[in-house]
C-alpha positions in Angstrom: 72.5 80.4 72.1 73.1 80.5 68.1 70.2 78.9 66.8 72.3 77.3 63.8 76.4 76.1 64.2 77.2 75.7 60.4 76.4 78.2 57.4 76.1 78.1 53.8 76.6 81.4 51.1 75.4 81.2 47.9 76.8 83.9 46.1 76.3 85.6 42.7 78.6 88.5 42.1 79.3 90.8 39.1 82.0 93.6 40.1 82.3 92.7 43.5 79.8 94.0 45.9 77.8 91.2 46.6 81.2 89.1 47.6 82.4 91.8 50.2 79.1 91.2 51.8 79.5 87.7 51.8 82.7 88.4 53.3 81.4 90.6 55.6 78.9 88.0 57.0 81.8 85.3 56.7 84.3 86.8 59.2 81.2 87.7 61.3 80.0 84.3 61.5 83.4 82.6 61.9 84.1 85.1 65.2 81.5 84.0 66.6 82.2 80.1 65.9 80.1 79.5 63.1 81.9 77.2 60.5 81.2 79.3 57.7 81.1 77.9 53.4 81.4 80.6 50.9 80.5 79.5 47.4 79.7 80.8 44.4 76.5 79.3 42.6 78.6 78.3 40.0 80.6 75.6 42.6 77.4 74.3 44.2 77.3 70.5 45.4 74.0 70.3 46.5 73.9 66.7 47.8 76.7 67.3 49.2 76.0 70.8 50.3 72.9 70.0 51.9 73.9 66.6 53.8 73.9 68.0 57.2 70.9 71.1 56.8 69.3 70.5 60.4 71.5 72.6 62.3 73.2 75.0 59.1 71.8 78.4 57.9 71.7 78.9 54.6 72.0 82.3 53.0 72.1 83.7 49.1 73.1 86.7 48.5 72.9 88.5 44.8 72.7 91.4 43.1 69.4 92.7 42.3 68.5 92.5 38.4 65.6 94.7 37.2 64.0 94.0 40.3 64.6 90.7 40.4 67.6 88.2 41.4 69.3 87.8 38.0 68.3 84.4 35.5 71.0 82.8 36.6 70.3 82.7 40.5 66.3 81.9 39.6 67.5 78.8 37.6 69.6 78.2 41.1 66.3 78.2 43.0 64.5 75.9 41.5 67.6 73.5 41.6 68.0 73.8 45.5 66.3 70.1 46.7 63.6 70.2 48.8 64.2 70.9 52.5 61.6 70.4 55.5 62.4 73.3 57.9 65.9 73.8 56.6 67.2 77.6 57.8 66.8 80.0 54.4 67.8 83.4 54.3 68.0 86.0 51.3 70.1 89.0 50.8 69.7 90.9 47.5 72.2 94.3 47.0 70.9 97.1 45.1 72.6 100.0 43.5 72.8 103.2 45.4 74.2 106.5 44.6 75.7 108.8 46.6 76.0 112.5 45.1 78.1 114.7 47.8 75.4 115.2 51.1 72.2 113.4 49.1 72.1 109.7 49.3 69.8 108.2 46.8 68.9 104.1 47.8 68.5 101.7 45.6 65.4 99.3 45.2 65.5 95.7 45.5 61.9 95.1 44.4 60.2 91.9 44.2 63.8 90.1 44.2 63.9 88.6 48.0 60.2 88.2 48.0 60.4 86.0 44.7 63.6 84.1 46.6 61.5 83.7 50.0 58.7 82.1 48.2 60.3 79.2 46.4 62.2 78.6 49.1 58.6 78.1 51.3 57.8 76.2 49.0 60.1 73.7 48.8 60.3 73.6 52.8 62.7 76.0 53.8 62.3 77.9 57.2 62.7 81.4 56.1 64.5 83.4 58.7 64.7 86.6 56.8 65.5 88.3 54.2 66.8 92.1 53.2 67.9 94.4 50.6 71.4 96.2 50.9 72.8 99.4 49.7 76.0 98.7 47.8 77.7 101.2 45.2 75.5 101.2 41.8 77.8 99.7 39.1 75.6 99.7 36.4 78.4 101.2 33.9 76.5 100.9 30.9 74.0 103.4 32.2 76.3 106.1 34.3 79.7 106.3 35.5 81.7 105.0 38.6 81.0 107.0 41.5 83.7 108.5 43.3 85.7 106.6 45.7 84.2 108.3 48.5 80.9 108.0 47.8 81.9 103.7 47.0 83.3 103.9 51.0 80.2 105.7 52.4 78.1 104.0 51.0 79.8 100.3 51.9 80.7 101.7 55.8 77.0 102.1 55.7 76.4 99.2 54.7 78.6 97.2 57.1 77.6 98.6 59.8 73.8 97.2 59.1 75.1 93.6 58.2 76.5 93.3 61.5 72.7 94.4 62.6 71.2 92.3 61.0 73.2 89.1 60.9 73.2 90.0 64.9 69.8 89.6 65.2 70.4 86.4 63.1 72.5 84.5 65.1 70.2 85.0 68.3 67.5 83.5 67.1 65.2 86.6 65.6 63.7 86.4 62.2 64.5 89.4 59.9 60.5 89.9 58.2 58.3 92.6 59.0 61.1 95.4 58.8 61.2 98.8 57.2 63.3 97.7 54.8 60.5 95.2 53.6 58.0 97.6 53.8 60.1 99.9 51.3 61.0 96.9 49.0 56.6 96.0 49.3 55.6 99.3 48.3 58.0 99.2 44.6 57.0 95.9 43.8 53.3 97.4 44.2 54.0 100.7 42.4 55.8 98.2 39.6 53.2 95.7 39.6 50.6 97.9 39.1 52.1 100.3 36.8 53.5 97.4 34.7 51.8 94.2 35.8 54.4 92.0 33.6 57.6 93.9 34.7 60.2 90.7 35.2 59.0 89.1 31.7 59.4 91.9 30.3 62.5 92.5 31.5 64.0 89.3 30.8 62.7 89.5 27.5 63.3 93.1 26.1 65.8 94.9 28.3 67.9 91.5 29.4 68.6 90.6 25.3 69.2 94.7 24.8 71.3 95.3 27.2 73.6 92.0 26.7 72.9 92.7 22.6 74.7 96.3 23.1 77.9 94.8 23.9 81.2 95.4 22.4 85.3 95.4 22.1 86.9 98.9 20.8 90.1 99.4 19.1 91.8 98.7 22.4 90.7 94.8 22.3 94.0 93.0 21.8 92.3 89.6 22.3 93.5 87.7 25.4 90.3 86.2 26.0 90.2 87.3 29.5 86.6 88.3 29.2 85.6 84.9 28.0 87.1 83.6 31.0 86.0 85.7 34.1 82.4 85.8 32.9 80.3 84.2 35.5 77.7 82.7 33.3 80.0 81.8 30.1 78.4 84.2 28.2 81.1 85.5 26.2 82.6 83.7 23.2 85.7 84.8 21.3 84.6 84.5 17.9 86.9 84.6 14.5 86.1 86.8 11.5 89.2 87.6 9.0 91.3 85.9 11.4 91.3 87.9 14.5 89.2 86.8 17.4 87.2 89.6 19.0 84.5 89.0 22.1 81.1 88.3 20.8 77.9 88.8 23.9 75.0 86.1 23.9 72.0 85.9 25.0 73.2 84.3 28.5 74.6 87.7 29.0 73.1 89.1 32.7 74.8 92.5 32.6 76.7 92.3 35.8 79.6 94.6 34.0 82.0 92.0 35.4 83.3 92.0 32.0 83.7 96.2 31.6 84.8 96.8 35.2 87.4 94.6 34.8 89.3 94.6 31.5 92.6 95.9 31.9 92.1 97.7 28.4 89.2 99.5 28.8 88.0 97.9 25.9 84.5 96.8 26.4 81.7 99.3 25.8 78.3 99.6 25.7 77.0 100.7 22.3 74.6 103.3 23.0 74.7 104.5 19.7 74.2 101.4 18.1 70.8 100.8 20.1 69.6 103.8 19.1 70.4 102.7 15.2 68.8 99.7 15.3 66.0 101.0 17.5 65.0 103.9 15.5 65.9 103.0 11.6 65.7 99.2 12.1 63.6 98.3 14.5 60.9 100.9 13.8 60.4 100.7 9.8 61.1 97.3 9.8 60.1 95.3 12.6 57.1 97.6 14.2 56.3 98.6 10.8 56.1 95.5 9.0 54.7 93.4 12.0 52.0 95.3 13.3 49.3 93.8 11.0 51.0 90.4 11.6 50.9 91.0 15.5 47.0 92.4 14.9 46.4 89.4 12.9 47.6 87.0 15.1 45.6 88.8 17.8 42.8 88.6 16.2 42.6 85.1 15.8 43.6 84.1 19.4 41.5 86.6 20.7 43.8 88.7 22.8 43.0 92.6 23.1 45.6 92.9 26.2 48.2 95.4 25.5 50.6 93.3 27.7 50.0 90.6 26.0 50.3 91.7 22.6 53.5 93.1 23.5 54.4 89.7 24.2 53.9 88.3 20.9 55.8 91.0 19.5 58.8 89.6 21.4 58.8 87.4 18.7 59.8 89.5 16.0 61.7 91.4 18.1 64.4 89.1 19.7 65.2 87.5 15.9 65.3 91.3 14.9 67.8 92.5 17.7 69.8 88.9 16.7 70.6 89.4 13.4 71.0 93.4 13.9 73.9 92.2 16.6 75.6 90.0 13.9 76.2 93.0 11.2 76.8 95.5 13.9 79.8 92.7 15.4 81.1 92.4 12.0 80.9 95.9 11.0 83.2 97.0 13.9 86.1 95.0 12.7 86.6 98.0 10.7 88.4 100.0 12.7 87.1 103.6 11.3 83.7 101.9 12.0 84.8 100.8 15.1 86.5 104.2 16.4 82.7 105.5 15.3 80.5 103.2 17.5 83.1 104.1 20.4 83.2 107.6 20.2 79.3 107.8 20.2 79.2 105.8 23.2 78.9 107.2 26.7 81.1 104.2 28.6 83.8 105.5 26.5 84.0 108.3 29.1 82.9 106.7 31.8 84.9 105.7 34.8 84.4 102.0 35.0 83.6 100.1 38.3 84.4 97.3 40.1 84.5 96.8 44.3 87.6 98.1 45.0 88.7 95.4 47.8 87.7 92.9 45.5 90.5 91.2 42.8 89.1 89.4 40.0 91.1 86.2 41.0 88.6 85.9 44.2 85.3 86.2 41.8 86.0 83.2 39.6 85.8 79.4 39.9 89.0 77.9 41.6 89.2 75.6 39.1 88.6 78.1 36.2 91.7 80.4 37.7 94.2 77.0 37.0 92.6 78.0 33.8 93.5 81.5 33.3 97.0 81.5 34.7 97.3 78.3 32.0 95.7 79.9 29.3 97.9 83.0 30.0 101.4 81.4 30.3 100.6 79.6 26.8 99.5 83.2 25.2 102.8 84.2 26.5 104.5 81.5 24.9 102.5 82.0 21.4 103.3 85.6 21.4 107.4 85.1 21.9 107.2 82.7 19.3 106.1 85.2 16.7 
């Protein structure tokens, strides 16, 4: 006997992975007669969503984010009402790489245990929860993997979602597992090794990695960046007249943007980091803020490292701002611009996304009424000139 008849996925994708699974567990639900609601975070009605929980399983699935679910699906949590005993389960994908006979896994981390725990306690019921191997599509740190390896890797992966979600549906909670035990032992290495790992992610490597982003020469602004971005973090910004993409901070890295611009024209600027690490951020900011950072240690009292690195965050983040703002304008210059590209390592790399996955399925139903508008009147604009 199923011990739920309805189900619920929540689902936070970047290139794709995270969806097939969801897709995965959608057909597998919906052969075995479970009425089945695939949504992405983004298109959540909670009241709504949550009307008739008694008998419904609810499941979120997203990619794992410096060992934890990305911003956008912790804000999520703690917006999810209250349940008592509603069914809660958590899927987080992690990057893995597959390198002709040697398979290297990814690590989920503390991501699922973080999602299990709010959902205790608000009420939930928490049947389980597990990491999953999907292809690593971290393009701003290596290239694609070959299509091979992305099969592999995802046949792999199948084959334990039908496992798991097996055990599911009859009843059996998925929580003292292997997979658990490997995903306890690297939050426990991280935690202890860097006890403030997830601040210090979302504080340092979260604004560096979305403050890195750029359009090369190949940018012939249609916007459609702006528009496929799951958390609105790209703007198209004017500066002598042409619009170009400009990053912000809401900017989670899920290289939706990279993997799937039909112009290859968003890159990571490697060499740009390394300029404003090493000539501005070291003379001027560590430099000149060290005896303000001692200073202001000295007075509250804190001798942590941790936590003076902490209040360095707060010359850092208005440092790596400003430094963003030249290094967006500068590249309007197209000799500066072919520079920054041609130092970069994504402008060699193969870029990524799922490849059963269109980027028409990954946005907002209403937002795609939206594209194929906004396209036909760019289409117009352009005949008319």
């Amino acid at each position: 006997m199923k011990s739920f008849d309805t189900a619920l996925l929540y689902v936070l994708s970047g290139t794709g992975n995270t969806f097939r699974v969801a897709r995965w567990i959608e057909s597998l639900f919906e052969q075995n007669g479970i009425k089945t609601d695939l949504k992405f975070i983004e298109n959540a009605d909670l009241p709504e969503d949550f009307k008739h929980a008694d008998r419904q399983l609810t499941t979120l699935m997203f990619p794992t984010h410096g060992f934890m679910p990305p911003w956008s699906m912790i804000k999520f949590l703690f917006k999810m009402p209250r349940q008592k005993k509603a069914k809660a389960l958590s899927i987080a994908t992690r990057g893995a790489i597959w390198i002709g006979p040697l398979k290297i896994p990814g690590a989920a981390g503390f991501a699922n245990f973080f999602t299990a725990l709010v959902l205790l306690f608000k009420g939930y019921d928490i049947r389980g929860f597990f990491s999953l191997d999907m292809a690593a599509n971290m393009n701003n740190l290596h290239p694609s993997l070959t299509l091979p390896a992305v099969n592999g890797i995802c046949k792999k992966a199948k084959r334990k979602i039908e496992f798991c979600m097996s055990r599911v549906m009859a009843g059996k909670r998925l929580l003292f597992t292997l997979n658990n035990l490997y995903e306890g032992i690297v939050t426990c290495l991280i935690f202890w090794l860097i006890p403030i790992f997830p601040i210090l992610y979302l504080i340092f490597a979260k604004a560096s990695m979305a403050k890195i982003m750029f359009a090369n020469n190949n940018c012939v602004s249609c916007g459609m960046c702006t528009k496929i971005c799951p958390n609105q973090a790209i703007e198209m910004k004017s500066f002598f007249g042409k619009k170009r993409p400009f990053w912000t901070y809401h900017c989670e890295n899920c290289m939706r943007c990279m993997g799937y611009c039909r112009k290859k024209a968003v890159e990571a600027g490697h060499s740009y980091i390394l300029l404003h690490t090493f000539i501005m951020a070291v003379p001027v900011v560590a430099n000149i803020t060290t005896g303000w950072t001692n200073a202001i240690g000295d007075i509250l009292g804190i001798n942590n490292d941790w936590l003076m690195v902490l209040v360095e965050a707060l010359y850092y983040i208005p440092a790596l701002f400003l430094s963003y703002w030249v290094f967006w304008m500068s590249i309007r210059i197209p000799a500066v611009n072919t520079i920054f590209s041609f130092t970069t390592l994504t402008h060699y790399f193969k870029r990524f996304h799922d490849p059963e996955t269109r980027v028409k399925s990954l946005v907002k139903r209403q937002k795609k009424k939206d594209i194929i508008k906004t396209d036909h009147e760019d289409m117009i604009l352009n005949s008319n000139k």
